[in-house]
C-alpha positions as protocol buffer text, in pm:
chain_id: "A"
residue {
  index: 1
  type: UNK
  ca { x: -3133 y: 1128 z: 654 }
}
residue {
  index: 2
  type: UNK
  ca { x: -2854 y: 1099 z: 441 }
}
residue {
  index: 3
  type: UNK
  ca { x: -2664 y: 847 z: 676 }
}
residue {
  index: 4
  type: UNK
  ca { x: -3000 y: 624 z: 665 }
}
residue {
  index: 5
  type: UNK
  ca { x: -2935 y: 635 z: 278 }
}
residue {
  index: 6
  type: UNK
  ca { x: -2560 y: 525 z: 363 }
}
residue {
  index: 7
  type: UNK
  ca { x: -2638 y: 247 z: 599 }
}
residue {
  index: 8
  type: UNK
  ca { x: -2923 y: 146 z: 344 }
}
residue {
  index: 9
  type: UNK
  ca { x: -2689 y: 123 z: 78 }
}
residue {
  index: 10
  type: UNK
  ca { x: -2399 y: -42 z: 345 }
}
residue {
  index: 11
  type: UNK
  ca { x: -2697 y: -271 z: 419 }
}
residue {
  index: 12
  type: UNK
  ca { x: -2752 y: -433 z: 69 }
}
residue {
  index: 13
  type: UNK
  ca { x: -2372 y: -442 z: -58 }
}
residue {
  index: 14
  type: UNK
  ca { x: -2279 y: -638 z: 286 }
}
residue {
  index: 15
  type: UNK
  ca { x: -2513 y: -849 z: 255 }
}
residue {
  index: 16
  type: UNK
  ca { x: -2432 y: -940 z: -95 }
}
residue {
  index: 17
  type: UNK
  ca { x: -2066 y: -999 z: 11 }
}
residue {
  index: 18
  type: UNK
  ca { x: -2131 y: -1184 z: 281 }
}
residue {
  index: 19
  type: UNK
  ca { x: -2288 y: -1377 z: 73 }
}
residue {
  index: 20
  type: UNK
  ca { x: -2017 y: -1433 z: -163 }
}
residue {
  index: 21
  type: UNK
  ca { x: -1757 y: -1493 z: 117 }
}
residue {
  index: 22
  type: UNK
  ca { x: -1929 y: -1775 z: 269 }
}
residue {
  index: 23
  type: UNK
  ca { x: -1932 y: -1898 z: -167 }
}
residue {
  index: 24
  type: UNK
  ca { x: -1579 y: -1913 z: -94 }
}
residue {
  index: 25
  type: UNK
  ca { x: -1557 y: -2092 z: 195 }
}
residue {
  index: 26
  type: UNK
  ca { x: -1571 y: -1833 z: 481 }
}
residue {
  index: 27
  type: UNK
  ca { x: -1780 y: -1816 z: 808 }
}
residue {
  index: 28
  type: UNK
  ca { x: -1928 y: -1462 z: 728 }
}
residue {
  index: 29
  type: UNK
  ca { x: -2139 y: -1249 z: 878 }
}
residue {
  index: 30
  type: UNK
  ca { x: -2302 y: -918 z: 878 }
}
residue {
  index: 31
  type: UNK
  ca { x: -2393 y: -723 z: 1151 }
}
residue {
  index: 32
  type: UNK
  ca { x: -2535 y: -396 z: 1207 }
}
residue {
  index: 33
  type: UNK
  ca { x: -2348 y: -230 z: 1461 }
}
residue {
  index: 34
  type: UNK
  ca { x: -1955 y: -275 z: 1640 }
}
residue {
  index: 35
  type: UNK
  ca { x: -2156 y: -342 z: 1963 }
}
residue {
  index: 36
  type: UNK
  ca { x: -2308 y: -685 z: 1766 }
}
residue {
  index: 37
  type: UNK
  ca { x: -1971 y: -719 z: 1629 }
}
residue {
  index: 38
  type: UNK
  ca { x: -1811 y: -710 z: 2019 }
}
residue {
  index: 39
  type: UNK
  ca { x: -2131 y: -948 z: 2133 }
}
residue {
  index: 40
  type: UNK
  ca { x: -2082 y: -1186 z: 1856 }
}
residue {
  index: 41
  type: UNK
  ca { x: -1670 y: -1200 z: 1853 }
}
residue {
  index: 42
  type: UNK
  ca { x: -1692 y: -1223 z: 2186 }
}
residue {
  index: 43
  type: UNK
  ca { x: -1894 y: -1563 z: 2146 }
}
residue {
  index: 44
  type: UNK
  ca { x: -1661 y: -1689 z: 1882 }
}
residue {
  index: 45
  type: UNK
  ca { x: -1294 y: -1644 z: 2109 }
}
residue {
  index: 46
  type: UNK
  ca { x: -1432 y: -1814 z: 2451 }
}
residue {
  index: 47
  type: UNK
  ca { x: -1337 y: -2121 z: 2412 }
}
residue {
  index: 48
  type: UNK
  ca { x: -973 y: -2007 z: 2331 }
}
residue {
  index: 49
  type: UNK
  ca { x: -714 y: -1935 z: 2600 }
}
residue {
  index: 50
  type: UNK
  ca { x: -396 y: -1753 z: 2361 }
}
residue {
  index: 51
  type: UNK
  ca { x: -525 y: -1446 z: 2152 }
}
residue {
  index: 52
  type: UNK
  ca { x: -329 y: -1281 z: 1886 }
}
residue {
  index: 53
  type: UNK
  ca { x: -396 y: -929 z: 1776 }
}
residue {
  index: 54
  type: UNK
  ca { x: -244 y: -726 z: 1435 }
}
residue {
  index: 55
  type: UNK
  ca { x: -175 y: -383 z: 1384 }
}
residue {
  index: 56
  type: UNK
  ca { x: -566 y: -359 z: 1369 }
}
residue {
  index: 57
  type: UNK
  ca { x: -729 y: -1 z: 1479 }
}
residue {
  index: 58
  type: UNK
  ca { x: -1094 y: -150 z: 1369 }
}
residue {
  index: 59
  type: UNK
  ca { x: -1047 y: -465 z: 1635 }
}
residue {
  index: 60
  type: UNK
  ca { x: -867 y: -190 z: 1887 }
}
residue {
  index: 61
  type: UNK
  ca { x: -1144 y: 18 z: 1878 }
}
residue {
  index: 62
  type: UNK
  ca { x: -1440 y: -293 z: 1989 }
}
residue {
  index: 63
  type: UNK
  ca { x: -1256 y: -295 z: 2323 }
}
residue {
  index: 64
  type: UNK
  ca { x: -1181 y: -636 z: 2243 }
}
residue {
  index: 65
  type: UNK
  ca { x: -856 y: -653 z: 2423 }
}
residue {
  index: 66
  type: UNK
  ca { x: -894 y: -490 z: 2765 }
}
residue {
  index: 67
  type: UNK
  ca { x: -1169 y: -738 z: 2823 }
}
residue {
  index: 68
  type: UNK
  ca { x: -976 y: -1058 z: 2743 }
}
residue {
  index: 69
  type: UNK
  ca { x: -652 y: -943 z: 2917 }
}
residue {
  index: 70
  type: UNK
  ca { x: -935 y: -859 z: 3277 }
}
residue {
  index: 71
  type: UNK
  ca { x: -1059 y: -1229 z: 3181 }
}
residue {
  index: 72
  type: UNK
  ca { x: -678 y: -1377 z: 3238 }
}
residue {
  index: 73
  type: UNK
  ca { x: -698 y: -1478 z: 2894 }
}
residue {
  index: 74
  type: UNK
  ca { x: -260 y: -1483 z: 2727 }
}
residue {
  index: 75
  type: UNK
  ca { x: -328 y: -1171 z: 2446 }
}
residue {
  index: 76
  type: UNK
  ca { x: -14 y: -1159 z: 2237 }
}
residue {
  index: 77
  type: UNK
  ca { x: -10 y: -765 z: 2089 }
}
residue {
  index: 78
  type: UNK
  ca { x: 277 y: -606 z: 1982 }
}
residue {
  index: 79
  type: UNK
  ca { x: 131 y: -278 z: 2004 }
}
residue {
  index: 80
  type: UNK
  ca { x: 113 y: -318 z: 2371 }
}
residue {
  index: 81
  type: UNK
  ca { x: 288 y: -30 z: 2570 }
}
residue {
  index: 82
  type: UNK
  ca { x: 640 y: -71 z: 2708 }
}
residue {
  index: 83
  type: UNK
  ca { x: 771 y: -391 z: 2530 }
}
residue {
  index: 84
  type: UNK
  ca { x: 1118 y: -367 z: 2426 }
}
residue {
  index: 85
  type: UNK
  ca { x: 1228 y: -452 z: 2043 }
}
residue {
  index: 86
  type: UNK
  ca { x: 1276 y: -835 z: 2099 }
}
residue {
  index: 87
  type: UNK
  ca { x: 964 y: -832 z: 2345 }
}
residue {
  index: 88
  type: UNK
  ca { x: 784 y: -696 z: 1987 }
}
residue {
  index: 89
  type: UNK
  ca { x: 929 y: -946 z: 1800 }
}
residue {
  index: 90
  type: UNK
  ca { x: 848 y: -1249 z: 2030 }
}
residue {
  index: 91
  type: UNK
  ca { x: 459 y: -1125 z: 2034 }
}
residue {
  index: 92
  type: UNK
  ca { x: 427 y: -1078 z: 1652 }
}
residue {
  index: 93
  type: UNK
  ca { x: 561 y: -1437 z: 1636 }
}
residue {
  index: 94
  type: UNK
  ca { x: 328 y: -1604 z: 1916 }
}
residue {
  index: 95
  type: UNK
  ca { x: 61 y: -1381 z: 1735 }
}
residue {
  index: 96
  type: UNK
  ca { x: 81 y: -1681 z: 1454 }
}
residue {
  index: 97
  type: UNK
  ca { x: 90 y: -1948 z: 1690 }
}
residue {
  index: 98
  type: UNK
  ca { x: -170 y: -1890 z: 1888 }
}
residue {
  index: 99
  type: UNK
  ca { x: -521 y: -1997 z: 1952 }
}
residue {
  index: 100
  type: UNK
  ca { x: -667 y: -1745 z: 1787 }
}
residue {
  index: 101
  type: UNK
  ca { x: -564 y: -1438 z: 1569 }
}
residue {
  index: 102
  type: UNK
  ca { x: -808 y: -1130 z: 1509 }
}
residue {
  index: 103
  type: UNK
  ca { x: -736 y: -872 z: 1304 }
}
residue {
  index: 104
  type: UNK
  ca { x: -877 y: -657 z: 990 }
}
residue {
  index: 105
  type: UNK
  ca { x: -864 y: -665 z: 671 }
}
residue {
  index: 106
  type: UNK
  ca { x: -773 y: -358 z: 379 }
}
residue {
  index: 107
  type: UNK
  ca { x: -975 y: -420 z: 175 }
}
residue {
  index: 108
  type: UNK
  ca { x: -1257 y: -654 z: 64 }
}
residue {
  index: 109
  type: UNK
  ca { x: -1437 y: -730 z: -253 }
}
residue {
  index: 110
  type: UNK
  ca { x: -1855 y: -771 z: -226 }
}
residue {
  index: 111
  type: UNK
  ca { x: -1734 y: -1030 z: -487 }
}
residue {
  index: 112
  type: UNK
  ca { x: -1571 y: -1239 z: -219 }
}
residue {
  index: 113
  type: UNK
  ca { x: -1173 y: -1165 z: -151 }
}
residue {
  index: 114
  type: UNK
  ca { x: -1005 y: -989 z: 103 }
}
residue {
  index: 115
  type: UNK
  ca { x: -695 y: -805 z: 15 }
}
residue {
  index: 116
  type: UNK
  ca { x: -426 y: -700 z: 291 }
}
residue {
  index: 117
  type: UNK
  ca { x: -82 y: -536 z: 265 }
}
residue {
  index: 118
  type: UNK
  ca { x: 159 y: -546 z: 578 }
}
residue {
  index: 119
  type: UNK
  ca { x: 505 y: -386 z: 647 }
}
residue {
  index: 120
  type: UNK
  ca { x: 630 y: -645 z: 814 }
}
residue {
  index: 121
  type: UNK
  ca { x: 407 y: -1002 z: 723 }
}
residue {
  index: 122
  type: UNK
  ca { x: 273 y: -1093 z: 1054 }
}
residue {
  index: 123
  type: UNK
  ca { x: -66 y: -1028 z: 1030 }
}
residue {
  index: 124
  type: UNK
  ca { x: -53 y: -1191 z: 667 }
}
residue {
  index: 125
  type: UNK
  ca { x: 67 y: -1467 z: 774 }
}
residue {
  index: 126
  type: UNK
  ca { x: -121 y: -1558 z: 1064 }
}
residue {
  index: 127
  type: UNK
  ca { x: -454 y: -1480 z: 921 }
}
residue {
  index: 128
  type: UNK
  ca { x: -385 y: -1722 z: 639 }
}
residue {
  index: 129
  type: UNK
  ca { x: -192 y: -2030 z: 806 }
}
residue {
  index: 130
  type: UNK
  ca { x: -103 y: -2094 z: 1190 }
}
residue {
  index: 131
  type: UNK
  ca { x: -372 y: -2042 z: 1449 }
}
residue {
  index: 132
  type: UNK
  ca { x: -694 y: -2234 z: 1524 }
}
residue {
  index: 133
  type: UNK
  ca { x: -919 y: -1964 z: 1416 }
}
residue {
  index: 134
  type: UNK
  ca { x: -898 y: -1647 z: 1242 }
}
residue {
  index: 135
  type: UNK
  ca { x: -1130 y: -1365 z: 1290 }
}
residue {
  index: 136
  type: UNK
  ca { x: -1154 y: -1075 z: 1037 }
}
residue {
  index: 137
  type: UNK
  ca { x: -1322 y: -795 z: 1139 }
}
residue {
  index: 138
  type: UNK
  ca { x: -1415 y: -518 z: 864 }
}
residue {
  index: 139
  type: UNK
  ca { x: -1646 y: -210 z: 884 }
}
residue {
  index: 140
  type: UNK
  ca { x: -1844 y: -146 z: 573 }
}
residue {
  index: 141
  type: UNK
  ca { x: -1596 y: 157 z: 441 }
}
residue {
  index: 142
  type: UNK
  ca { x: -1380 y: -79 z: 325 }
}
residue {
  index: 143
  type: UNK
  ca { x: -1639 y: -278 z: 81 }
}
residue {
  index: 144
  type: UNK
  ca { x: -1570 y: -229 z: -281 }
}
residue {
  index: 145
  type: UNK
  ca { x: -1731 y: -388 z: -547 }
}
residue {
  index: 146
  type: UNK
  ca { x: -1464 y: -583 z: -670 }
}
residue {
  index: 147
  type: UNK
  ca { x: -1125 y: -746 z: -622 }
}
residue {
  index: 148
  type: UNK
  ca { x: -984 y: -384 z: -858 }
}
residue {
  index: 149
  type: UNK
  ca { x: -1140 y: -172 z: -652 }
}
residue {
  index: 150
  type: UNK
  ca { x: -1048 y: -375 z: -352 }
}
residue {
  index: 151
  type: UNK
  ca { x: -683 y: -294 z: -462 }
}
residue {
  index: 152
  type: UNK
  ca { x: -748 y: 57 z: -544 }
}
residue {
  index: 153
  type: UNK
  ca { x: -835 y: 107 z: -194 }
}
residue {
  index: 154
  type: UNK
  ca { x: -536 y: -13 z: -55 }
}
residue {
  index: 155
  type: UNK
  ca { x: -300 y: 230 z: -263 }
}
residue {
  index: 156
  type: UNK
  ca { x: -593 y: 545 z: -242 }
}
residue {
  index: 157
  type: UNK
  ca { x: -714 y: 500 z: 121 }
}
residue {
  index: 158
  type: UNK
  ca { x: -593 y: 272 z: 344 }
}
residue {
  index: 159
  type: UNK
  ca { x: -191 y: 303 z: 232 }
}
residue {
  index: 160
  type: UNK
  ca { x: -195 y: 650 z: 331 }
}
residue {
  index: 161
  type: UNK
  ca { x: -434 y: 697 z: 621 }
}
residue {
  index: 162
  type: UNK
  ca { x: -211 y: 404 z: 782 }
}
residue {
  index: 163
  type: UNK
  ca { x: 111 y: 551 z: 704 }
}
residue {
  index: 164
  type: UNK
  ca { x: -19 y: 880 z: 852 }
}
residue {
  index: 165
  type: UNK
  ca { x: -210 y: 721 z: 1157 }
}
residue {
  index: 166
  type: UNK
  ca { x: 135 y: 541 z: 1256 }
}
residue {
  index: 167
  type: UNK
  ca { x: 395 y: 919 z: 1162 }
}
residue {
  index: 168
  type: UNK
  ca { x: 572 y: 718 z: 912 }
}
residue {
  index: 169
  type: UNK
  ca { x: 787 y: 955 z: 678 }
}
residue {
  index: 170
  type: UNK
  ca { x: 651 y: 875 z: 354 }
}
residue {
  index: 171
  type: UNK
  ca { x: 525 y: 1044 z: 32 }
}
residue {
  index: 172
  type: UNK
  ca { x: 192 y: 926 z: 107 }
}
residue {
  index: 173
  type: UNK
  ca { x: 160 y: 1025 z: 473 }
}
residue {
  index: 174
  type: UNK
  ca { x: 255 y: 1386 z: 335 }
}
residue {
  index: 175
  type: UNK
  ca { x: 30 y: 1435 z: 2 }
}
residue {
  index: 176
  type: UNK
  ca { x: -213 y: 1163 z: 70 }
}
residue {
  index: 177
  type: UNK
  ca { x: -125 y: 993 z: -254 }
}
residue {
  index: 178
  type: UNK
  ca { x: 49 y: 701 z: -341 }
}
residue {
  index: 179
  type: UNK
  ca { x: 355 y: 701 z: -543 }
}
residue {
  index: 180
  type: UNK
  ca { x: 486 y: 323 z: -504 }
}
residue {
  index: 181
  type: UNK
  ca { x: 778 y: 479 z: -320 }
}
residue {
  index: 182
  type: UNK
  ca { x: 1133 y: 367 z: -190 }
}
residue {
  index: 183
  type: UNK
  ca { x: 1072 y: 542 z: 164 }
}
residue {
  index: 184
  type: UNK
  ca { x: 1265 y: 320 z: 436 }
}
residue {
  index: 185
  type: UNK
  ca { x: 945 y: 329 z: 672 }
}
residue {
  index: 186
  type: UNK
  ca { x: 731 y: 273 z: 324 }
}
residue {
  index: 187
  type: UNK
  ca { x: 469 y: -12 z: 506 }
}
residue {
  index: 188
  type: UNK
  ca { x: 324 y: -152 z: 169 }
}
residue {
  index: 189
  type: UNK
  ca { x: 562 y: -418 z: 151 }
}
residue {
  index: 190
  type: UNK
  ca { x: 382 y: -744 z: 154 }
}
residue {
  index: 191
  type: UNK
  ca { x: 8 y: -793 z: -50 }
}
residue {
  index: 192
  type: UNK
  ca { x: -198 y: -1139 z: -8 }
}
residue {
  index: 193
  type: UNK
  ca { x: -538 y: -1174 z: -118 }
}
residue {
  index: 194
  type: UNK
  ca { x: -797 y: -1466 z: 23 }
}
residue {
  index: 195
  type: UNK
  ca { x: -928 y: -1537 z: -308 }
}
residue {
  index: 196
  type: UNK
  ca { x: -1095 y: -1855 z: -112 }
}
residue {
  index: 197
  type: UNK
  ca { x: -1045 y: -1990 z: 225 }
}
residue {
  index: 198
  type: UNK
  ca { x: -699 y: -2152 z: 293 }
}
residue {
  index: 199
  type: UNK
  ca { x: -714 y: -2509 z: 314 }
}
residue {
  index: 200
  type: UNK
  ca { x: -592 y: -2536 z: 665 }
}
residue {
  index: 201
  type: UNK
  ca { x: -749 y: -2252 z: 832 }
}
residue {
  index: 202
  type: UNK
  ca { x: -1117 y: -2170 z: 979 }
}
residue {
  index: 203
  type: UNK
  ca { x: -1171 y: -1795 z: 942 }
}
residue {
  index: 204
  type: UNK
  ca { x: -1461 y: -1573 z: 1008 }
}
residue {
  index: 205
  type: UNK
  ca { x: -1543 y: -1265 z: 872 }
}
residue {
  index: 206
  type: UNK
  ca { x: -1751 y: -991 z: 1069 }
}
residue {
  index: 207
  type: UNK
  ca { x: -1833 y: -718 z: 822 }
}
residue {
  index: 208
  type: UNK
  ca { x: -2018 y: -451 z: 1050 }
}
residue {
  index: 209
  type: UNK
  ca { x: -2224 y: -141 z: 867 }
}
residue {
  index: 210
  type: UNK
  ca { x: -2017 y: 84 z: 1013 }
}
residue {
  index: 211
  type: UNK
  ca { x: -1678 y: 310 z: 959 }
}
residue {
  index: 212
  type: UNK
  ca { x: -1475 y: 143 z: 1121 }
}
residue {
  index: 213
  type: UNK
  ca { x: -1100 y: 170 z: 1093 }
}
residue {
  index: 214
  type: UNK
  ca { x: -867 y: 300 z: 772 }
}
């Protein structure tokens, strides 16, 4: 009963921010399960041949990848087992010259932005400039109400579920709080928000009303 009340609730505030997304000039949508998300991502990437994917455990887990690689479609992930260091390098690179990039997103506000911090900048780079399409995919857990909270969320939640999901040794993977630390594997490095649509670049958002992801 009480997970009705959550997807209920899930339900109105995604709609709302979808709502204010496409305001600001994305292609949003809201869905009500990862299996829609899958069907209608799915539909969105077939007419493109090189895929880029971020750091993304939320895109991961819609067996997104497995199916495009079994299609003989190029899928440029640097998370992919066995590559050596400058193997790594060379994907994270393609990742924002390719056809299309998916990834997630942090954070993002029912008033319309989406906020993202990376280690290392390639996801926020190619999700803002670079490939033909961009496709954001974002459960409903990480909808706040607005652009503070949205950054809030990064530094409470999803800064030290990341850190700990990845065995980085920093403060926040150890106490679960952050203390804007010094640590050499600290990954909050690099913070862009999409307060509208870049110029340049078609992006989609899929917000699903689901957990999905940190």
């Amino acid at each position: 009963m009480e997970n009705n009340y959550q997807k209920w609730l899930w339900g109105k505030m995604g709609e709302k921010c979808a709502a204010n997304l496409k305001k600001h000039g994305f292609d949003a949508h809201f869905v009500s399960s990862a299996k829609d998300a899958r069907a209608l991502i799915m539909n969105m990437i077939s007419g493109h041949e090189t895929l880029g994917f971020g750091g993304s455990a939320t895109t991961r887990g819609l067996g997104v990848i497995e199916e495009l690689k079994a299609s003989g479609k190029t899928v440029y992930d640097h998370l992919q087992e066995g590559l050596t260091p400058q193997e790594n390098l060379n994907h994270r690179i393609q990742q924002g010259q390719s056809d299309c990039f998916l990834c997630s997103a942090n954070a993002v506000a029912v008033t319309g932005e989406i906020v993202n911090v990376d280690g290392v900048g390639n996801r926020t780079n190619a999700m803002s400039f670079g490939p033909k399409k961009v496709i954001i995919i974002a459960g409903m857990n990480k909808v706040t109400p607005d652009l503070k909270s949205a950054l809030a969320r990064v530094r409470e939640v999803a800064g030290p579920m990341r850190a700990k999901s990845l065995g980085m040794k920093t403060p926040c993977a150890e106490t679960g709080v952050c203390n804007d630390c010094d640590a050499p594997q600290r990954i909050c490095r690099i913070t862009t928000i999409l307060h509208r649509k870049p110029m340049m670049t078609d992006i989609s958002v899929v917000l699903v009303n689901e957990a999905l992801g940190y």
